[in-house]
C-alpha positions as CSV (number, residue, x, y, z in Angstrom):
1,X,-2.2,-51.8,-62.5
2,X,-4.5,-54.5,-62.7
3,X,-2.6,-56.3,-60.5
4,X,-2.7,-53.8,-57.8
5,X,-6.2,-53.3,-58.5
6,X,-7.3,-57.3,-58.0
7,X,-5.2,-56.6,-54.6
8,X,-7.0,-53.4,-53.9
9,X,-10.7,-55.6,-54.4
10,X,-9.7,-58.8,-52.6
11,X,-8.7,-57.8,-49.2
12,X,-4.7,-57.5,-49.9
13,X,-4.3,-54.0,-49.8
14,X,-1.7,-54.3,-47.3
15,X,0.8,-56.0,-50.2
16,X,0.5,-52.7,-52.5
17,X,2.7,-50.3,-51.0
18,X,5.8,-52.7,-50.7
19,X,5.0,-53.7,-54.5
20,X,4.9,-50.6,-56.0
21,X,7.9,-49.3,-53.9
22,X,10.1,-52.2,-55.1
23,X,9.0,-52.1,-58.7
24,X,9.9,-48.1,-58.8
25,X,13.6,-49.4,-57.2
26,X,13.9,-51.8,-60.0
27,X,12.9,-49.3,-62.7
28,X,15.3,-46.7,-61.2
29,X,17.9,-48.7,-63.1
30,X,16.6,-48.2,-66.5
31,X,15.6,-44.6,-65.6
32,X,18.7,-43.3,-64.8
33,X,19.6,-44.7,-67.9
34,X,17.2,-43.5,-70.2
35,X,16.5,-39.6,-68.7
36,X,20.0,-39.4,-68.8
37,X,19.5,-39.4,-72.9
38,X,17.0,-35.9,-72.2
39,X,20.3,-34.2,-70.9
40,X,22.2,-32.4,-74.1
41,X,25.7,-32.8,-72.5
42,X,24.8,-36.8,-71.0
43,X,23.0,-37.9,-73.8
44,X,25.7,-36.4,-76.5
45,X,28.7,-38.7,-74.8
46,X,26.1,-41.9,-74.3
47,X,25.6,-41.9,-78.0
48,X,29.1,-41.6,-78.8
49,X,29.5,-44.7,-76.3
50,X,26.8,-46.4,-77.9
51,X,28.4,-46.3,-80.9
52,X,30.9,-47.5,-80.0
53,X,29.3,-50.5,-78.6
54,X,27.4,-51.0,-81.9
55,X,30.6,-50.9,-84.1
56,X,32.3,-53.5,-82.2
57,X,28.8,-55.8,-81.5
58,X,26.5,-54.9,-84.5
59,X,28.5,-57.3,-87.1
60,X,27.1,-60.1,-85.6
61,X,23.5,-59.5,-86.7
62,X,24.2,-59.4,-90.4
63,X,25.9,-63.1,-89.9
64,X,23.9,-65.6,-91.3
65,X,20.9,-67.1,-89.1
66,X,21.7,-64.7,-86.4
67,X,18.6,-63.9,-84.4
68,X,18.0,-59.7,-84.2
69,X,19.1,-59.2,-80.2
70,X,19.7,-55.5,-78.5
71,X,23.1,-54.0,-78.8
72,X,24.1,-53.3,-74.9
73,X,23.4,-49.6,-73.8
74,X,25.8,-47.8,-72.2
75,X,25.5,-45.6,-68.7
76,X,27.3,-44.5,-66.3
77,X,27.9,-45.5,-62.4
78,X,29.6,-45.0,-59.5
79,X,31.9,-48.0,-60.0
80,X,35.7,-47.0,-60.7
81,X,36.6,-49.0,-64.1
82,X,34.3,-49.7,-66.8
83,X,31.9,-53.1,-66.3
84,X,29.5,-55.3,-69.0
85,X,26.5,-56.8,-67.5
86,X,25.2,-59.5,-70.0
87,X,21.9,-60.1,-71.0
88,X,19.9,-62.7,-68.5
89,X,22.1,-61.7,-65.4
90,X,20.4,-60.6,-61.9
91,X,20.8,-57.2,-61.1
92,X,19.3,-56.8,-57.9
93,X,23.1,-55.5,-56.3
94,X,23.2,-53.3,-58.8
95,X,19.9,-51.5,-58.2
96,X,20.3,-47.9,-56.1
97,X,20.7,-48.7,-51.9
98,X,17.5,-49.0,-50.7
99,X,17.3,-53.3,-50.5
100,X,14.3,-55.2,-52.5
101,X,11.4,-56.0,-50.3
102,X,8.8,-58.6,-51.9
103,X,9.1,-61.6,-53.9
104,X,7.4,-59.7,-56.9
105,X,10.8,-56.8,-56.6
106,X,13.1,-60.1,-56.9
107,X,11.6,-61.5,-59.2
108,X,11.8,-58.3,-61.7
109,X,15.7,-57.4,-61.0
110,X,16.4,-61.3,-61.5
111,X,17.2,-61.2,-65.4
112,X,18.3,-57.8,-67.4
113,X,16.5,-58.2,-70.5
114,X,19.1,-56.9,-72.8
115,X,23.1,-56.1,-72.0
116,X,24.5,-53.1,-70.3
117,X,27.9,-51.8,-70.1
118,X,28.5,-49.1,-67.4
119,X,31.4,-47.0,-67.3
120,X,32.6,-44.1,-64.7
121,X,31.1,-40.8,-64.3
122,X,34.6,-39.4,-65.1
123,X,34.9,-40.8,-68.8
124,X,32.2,-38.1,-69.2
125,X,34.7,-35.3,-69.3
126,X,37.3,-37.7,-71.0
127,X,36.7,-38.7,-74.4
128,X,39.5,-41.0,-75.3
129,X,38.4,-43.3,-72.2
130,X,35.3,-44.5,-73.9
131,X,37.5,-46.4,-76.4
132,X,37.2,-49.0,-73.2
133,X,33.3,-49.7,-74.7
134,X,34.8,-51.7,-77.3
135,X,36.2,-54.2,-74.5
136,X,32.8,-54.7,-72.7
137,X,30.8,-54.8,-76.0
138,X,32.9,-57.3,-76.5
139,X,32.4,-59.5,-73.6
140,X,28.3,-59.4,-75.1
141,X,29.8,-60.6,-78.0
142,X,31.1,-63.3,-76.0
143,X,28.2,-63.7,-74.6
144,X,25.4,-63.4,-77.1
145,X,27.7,-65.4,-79.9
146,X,28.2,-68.5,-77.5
147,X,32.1,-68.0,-78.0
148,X,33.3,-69.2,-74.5
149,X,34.4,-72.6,-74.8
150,X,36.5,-71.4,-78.2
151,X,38.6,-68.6,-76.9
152,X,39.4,-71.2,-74.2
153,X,40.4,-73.4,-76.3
154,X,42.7,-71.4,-79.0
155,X,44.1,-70.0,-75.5
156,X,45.0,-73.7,-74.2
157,X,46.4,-74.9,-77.5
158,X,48.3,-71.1,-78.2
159,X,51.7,-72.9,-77.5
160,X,52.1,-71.7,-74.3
161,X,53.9,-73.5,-71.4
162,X,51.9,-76.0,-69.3
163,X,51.9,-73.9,-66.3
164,X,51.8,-71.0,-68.0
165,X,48.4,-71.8,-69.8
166,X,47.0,-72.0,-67.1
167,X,46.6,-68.3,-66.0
168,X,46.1,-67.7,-69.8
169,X,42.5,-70.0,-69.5
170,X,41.4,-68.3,-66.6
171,X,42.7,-64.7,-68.2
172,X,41.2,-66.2,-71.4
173,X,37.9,-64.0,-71.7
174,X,39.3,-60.4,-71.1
175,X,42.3,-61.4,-73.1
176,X,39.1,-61.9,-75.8
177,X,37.5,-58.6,-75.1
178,X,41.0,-57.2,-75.2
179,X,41.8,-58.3,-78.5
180,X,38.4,-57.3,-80.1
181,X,39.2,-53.8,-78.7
182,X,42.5,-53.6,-80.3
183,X,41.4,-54.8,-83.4
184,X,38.5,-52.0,-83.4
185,X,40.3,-49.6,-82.6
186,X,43.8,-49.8,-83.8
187,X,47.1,-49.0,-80.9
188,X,44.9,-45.7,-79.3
189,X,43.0,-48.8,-77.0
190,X,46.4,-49.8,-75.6
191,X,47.1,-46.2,-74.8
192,X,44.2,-45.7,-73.2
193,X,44.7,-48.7,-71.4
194,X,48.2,-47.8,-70.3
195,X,46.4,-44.3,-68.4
196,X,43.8,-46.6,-66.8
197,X,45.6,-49.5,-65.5
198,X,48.2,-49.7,-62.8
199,X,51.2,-50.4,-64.6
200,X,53.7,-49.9,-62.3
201,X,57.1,-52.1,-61.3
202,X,55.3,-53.2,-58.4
203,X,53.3,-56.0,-60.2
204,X,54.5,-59.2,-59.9
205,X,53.6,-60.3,-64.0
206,X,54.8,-64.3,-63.4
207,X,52.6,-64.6,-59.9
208,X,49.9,-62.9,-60.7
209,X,46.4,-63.5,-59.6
210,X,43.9,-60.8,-60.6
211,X,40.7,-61.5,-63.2
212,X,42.4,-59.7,-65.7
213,X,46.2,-60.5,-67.0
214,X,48.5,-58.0,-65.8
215,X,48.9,-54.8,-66.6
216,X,51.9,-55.4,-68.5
217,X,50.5,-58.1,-70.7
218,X,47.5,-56.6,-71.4
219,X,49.5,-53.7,-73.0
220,X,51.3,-56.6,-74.9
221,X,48.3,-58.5,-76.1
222,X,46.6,-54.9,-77.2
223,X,49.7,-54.3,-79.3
224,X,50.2,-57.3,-80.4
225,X,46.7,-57.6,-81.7
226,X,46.6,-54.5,-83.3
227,X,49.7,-55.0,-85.5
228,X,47.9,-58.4,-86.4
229,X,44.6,-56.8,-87.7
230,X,47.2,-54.8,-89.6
231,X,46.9,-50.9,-87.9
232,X,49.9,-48.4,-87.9
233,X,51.8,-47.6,-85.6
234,X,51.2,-50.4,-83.0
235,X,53.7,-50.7,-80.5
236,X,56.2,-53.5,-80.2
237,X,54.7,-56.1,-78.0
238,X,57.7,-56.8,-76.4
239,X,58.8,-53.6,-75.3
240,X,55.3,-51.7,-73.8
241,X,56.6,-48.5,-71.8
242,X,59.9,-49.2,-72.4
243,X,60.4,-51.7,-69.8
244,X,61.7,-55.1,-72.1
245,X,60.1,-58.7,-72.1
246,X,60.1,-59.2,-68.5
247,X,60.0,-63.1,-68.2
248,X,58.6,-64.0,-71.5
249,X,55.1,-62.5,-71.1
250,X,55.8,-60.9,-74.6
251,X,55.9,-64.0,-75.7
252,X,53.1,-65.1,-74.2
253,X,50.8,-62.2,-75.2
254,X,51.8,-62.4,-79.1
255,X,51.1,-66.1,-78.6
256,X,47.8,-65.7,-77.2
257,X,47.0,-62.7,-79.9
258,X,47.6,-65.0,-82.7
259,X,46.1,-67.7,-81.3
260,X,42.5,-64.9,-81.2
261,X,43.1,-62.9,-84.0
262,X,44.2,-65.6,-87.0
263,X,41.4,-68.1,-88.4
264,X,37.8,-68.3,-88.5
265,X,35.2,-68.5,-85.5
266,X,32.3,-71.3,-85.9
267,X,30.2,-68.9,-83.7
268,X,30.8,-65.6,-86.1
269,X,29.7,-67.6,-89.5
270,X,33.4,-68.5,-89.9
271,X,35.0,-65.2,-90.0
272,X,38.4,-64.1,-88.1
273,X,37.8,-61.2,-85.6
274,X,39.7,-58.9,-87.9
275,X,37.2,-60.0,-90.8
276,X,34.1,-58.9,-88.4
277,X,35.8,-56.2,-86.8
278,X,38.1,-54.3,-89.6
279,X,36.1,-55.5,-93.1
280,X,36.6,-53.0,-95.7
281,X,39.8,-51.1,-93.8
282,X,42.8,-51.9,-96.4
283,X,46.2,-53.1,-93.6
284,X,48.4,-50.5,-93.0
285,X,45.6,-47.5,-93.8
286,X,47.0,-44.2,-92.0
287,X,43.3,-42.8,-91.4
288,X,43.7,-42.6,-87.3
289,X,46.9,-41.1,-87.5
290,X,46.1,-38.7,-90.0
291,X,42.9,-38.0,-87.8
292,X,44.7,-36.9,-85.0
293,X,47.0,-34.5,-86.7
294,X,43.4,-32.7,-88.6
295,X,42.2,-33.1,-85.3
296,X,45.1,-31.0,-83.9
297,X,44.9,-28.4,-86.8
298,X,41.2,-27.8,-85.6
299,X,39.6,-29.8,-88.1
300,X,37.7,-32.9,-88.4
301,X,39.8,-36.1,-88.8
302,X,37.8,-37.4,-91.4
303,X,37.6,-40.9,-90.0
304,X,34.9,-42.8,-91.4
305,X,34.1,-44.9,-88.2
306,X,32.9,-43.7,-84.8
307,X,36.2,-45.6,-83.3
308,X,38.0,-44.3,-85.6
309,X,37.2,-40.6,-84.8
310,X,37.6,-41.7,-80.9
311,X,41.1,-43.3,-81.2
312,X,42.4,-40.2,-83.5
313,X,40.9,-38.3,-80.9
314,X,43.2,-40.1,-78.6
315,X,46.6,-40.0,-80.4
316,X,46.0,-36.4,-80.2
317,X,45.3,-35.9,-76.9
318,X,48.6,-37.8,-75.8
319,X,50.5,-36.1,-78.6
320,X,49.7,-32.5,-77.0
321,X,47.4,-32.5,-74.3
322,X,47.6,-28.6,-74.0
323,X,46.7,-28.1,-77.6
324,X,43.7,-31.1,-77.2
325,X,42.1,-28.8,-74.6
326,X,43.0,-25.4,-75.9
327,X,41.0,-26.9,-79.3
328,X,38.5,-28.4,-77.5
329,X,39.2,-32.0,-79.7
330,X,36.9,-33.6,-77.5
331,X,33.9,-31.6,-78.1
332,X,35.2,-31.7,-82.0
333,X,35.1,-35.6,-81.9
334,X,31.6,-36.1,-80.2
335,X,30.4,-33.7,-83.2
336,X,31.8,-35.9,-85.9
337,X,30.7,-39.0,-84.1
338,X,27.3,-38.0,-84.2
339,X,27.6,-36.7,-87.9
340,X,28.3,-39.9,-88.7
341,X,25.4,-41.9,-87.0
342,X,23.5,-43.5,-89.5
343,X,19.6,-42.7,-88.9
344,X,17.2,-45.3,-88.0
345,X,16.9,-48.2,-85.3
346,X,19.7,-50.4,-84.3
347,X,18.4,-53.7,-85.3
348,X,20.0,-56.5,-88.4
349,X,20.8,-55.0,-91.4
350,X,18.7,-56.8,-93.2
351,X,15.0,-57.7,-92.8
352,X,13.6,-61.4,-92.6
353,X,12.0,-62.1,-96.1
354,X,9.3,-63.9,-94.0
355,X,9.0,-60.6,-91.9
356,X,8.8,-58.3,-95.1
357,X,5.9,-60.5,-96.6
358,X,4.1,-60.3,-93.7
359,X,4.5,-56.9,-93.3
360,X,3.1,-56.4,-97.0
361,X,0.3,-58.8,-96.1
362,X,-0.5,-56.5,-93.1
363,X,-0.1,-53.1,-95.6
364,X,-3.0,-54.6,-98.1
365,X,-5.0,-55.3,-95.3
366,X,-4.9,-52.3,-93.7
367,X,-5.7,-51.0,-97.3
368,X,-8.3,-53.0,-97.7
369,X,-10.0,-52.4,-94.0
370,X,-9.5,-48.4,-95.0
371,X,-11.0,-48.8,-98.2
372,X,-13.9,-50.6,-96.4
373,X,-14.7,-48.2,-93.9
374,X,-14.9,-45.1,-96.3
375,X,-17.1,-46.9,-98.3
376,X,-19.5,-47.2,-95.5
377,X,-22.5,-45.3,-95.0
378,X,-22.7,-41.6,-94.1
379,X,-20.5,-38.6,-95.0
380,X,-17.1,-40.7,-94.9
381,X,-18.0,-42.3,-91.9
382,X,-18.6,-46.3,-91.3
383,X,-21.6,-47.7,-89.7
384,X,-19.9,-49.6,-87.1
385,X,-22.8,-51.4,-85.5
């Protein structure tokens, strides 16, 4: 305002319009966001997505000399699959139609101050579909943790053949967020997965050239990861759908799972994703399973994590979809999710000693300055000339 006002005074009125236009077209991409959150029915499924971002990216602020950073938040857009924008990236493409006008509009949609995931308007009315957060938190993770030249590595050196390794590299950064998702949340990502993607006979796995790794081997890689971090039920890597080992990529997803699952990260304080990710769940622990069937009996599952909840929620909706609907397990699971939300901002769990004693310095003083002014003159109130 002071801006436009200086304008306003010096002869360069002509500027403000355009400004204040392109400033409201970069704002509409936080305000979508946020009024969103003032809708009951919106803002009940953007929590639940929220937390499942913060399950799978808020174990990174309790590592030691990790700086306090925002968690991504999670909205929704017209885009078909689900998408992470990290923290620092332009966003002027993504900003409503309407183009960007001034240098001041460019300059404001030129770095996102803290991560986003967006994921289709659909996976409103379909719960088990937000268990794809964990896999875009995860690329934050990435992000935020500086893990990038790492999973590139372990990839490389996973044992796989030369020309092989190759599309692996490249693959190397969803295989990452792929993993972290599995590990999260158990075989119910790899489910999920299989509805999403395109996994049919068509796809050519050994000459194949998408961003991603194939449908096929991402199913693998999710399974294979999953029965690492030590979850039930995880399918056999080398027989997703039914459909065999076609040309080794079995193999090569369980040798790209172990090679991100097993061993210690330098950029997560030396802990294995499955000791970020799964702490405290004992292997083998029936809880989502068991969640699924309560869930199908009308109940709660009783899952103590919010992707927990979501991949019981899951198990049941492809055990009977009929009865999922006719119980509205959906609605039952956002509930529980949001029962289990722990109150208070997402920041580090725990405060910077240095932060707490200046925050106590602050407390005295405030005492002090209190103190001062009802001991002023007047019926308890300070001469303040």
């Amino acid at each position: 305002m002071a801006d436009v006002r200086a304008r306003l005074a010096d002869g360069r009125a002509g500027e403000v319009p355009g400004r204040v236009l392109d400033l409201h077209h970069v704002w509409d991409y936080y305000r979508t966001r946020f009024l969103l959150r003032r809708v009951r029915d919106y803002r009940r499924v953007l929590d639940v997505a929220d937390e499942v971002a913060w399950e799978c990216y808020g174990p990174v602020l309790g590592l030691a000399g990790a700086r306090p950073k925002e968690p991504p938040l999670v909205g929704f857009s017209r885009a078909a699959a689900p998408r992470a924008h990290r923290r620092g990236s332009a966003y002027q493409d993504l900003l409503p139609r309407g183009g960007i006008h001034t240098r001041e509009g460019r300059a404001a949609a030129a770095r996102l101050p803290f991560p986003v995931i967006d994921v289709p308007w659909s996976f409103g009315s379909h719960l088990p579909a937000l268990l794809t957060v964990a896999h875009e938190a995860a690329h934050h993770l990435d992000d935020d943790c500086g893990l990038g030249d790492e999973i590139r590595r372990r990839v490389a050196t996973a044992g796989l053949p030369p020309e092989r390794a190759v599309p692996w590299v490249r693959w190397s950064g969803e295989a990452f967020a792929d993993v972290c998702a599995a590990v999260l949340c158990g075989p119910a990502y790899a489910a999920v997965l299989a509805e999403l993607l395109d996994a049919g006979d068509d796809v050519d796995e050994r000459d194949f050239d998408g961003p991603h790794p194939p449908p096929g081997a991402r199913l693998r890689l999710a399974g294979a990861a999953a029965r690492l971090a030590g979850h039930p039920g995880a399918p056999d890597d080398t027989d997703v759908g039914g459909t065999g080992d076609i040309d080794g990529i079995g193999d090569e997803a369980r040798a790209v799972a172990g090679a991100l699952v097993r061993g210690g990260w330098p950029g997560l304080d030396g802990l294995s994703i499955t000791d970020l990710l799964a702490a405290g769940r004992p292997p083998g622990r029936a809880d989502v399973p068991e969640g699924a069937r309560r869930l199908l009996a009308g109940g709660p599952s009783r899952c103590s994590s919010a992707s927990g909840v979501l991949a019981a929620a899951s198990l049941a909706f492809q055990h009977d979809p009929a009865a999922y609907d006719r119980l509205g397990v959906g609605e039952l699971a956002v509930a529980e999710v949001l029962r289990l939300r722990s109150a208070g901002t997402r920041a580090a769990p725990a405060a910077d000693p240095s932060a707490a004693d200046r925050r106590r310095a602050h407390a005295e003083a405030g005492r002090a300055v209190l103190a001062a002014l009802d001991a002023g003159p007047g019926p308890g109130r300070a001469d303040f000339r």
